[in-house]
C-alpha positions, 0 to 999 in steps of 0.5 A, spaced: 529 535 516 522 533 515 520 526 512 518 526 505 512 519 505 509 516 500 502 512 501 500 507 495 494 503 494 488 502 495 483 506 497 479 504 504 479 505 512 486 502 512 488 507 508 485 513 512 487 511 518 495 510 515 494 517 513 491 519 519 498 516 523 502 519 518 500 527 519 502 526 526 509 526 524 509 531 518 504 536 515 504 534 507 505 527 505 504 523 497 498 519 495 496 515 490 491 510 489 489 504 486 482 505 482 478 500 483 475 494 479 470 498 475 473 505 475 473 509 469 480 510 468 478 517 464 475 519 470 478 523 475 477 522 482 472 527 484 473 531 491 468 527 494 473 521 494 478 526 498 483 529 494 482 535 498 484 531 505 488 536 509 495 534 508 495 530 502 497 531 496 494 526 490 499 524 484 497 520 478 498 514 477 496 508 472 498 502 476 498 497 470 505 501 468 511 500 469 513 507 466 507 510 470 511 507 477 517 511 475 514 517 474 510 517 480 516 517 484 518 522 481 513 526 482 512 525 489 521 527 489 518 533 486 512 534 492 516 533 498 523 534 495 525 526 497 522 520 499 524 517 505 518 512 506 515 509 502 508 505 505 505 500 500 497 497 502 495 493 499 487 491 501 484 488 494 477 490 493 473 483 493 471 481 485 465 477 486 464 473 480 462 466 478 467 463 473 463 462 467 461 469 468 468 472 469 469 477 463 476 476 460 477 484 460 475 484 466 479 479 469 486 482 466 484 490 468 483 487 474 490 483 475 494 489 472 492 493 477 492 490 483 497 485 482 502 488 476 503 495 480 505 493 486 511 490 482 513 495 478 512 499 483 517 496 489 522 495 484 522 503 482 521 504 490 528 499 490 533 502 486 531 509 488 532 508 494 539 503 492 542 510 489 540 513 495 544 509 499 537 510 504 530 509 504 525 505 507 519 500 504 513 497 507 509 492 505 502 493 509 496 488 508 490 485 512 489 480 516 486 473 512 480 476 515 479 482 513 473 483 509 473 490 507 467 492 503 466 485 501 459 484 499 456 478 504 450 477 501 453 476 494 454 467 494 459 468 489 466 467 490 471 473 490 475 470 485 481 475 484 481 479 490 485 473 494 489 472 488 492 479 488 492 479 496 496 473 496 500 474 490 502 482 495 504 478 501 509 473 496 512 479 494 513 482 500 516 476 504 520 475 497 523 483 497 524 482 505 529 475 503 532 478 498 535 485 502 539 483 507 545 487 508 540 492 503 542 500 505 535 501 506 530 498 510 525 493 508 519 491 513 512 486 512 506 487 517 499 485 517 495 482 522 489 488 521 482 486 523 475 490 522 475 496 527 482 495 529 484 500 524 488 506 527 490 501 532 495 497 527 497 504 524 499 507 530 503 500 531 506 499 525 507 508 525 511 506 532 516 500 530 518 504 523 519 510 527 524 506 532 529 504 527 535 500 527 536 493 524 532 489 529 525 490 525 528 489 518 527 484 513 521 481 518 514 480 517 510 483 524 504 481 527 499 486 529 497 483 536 492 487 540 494 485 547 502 486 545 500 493 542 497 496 549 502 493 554 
C-alpha cells in the first residue's frame, strides 16, 4: 500500500528538498504552505511558485484557523485516500523590523500564521491519527543558524522570525513528551545548515522509513559526519 504524505510549511530549500526525498518513496504527495509575512491572503499562488511541480498536489489552507487545519486534513485524506505521515517545516521567514516601526496588524498576521498554525495543525494531525490508532508526525526545523533568506545587509533585527522558530521547537519537544505509549509516532529533527539541505532530507527520510519505537519521541540531531559513515 502506497503512503499517503502530507508536507506543511513554509515555502524554501528545505522545503523542496523534502519534497524531492518524498518522490522517491511515492508518486503523489499533499502540499500546503504557509504564505509569507506580506502576502496577499486574496492572491493565489501563481504556477510560478510550483504548484505544478510533478508529484504534488497543493491544497488551501488558512494557517491562522483552526477550522482551516481540519479541513486540510481532510482534503488531503481525499487526495491521497489517507494520511500516514505528516511532516510539518517549519523555517520562518526573518521579519526584520525595528520596534517603533512594528505595525500592530503586521505583527498579528505575522504570529497567526507562522506560530498559531502549527498548533491548530498538529492537534488535528493527533487526534486523526488517535482514531486512526497509526500515523506519524514530524516536527522539521533548521538549525539556529540557518538563515534562510534572511536580509544581511538590513541592521534591523528579525523581531518575529526567532519567536516563532522557537515557539516550533517548544511545541515539538512538548508533543514528543507528552506521546509516550501514543498508537502513532511522533519525531523532532533539526540540525539543517545552508547547503546541507538534501543531505538532512535523506537523513531524517531514512530514520522515518526504518520504524519501531527507538527513533519515537526523540529530537534527532543532523550531523554531517554521523550521515555519511
Amino acid at each position: 500500500m502506497t503512503r499517503g504524505i502530507l508536507i506543511a510549511g513554509n515555502e524554501s530549500s528545505l522545503f523542496s528538498a523534502i519534497e524531492e526525498e518524498t518522490l522517491k518513496r511515492v508518486e503523489q504527495y499533499a502540499a500546503a504552505f504557509i504564505p509569507g509575512p506580506f502576502d496577499n491572503p486574496g492572491e493565489k499562488r501563481t504556477k510560478n511558485s510550483g504548484d505544478n511541480k510533478k508529484g504534488r498536489s497543493v491544497l488551501s489552507w488558512n494557517p491562522s484557523s483552526p477550522l482551516s487545519a481540519r479541513t486540510l486534513i481532510l482534503g488531503a485524506e481525499n487526495r491521497l485516500g489517507r494520511i500516514d505521515e505528516a511532516l510539518l517545516i517549519c523555517s520562518p521567514p526573518a521579519f526584520f523590523r525595528s520596534p517603533e516601526s512594528l505595525a500592530p496588524a503586521d505583527a498579528d498576521k505575522y504570529i497567526n500564521d507562522q506560530v498559531k498554525s502549527w498548533l491548530f495543525l498538529a492537534r488535528e494531525l493527533a487526534i486523526n491519527f488517535k482514531d486512526q490508532n497509526t500515523g506519524s508526525i514530524s516536527f522539521i526545523f533548521p538549525d539556529d543558524s540557518y538563515t534562510g533568506e534572511k536580509n544581511v545587509s538590513d541592521a534591523n533585527a528579525d523581531l518575529l522570525g526567532a519567536a516563532a522558530a522557537a515557539s516550533f521547537r517548544a511545541l515539538a519537544q512538548a508533543f514528543m513528551a507528552s506521546s509516550t505509549g501514543s498508537s502513532f509516532r511522533t519525531m523532532g529533527f533539526t540540525g539543517c545548515n545552508p547547503g546541507s539541505e538534501k543531505d538532512f532530507a535523506s537523513w531524517l527520510f531514512k530514520l522515518m522509513d526504518e520504524g519501531g519505537k527507538k527513533n519515537n519521541n526523540r529530537l534527532h540531531k543532523f550531523s554531517k559526519l554521523a550521515f555519511f559513515k
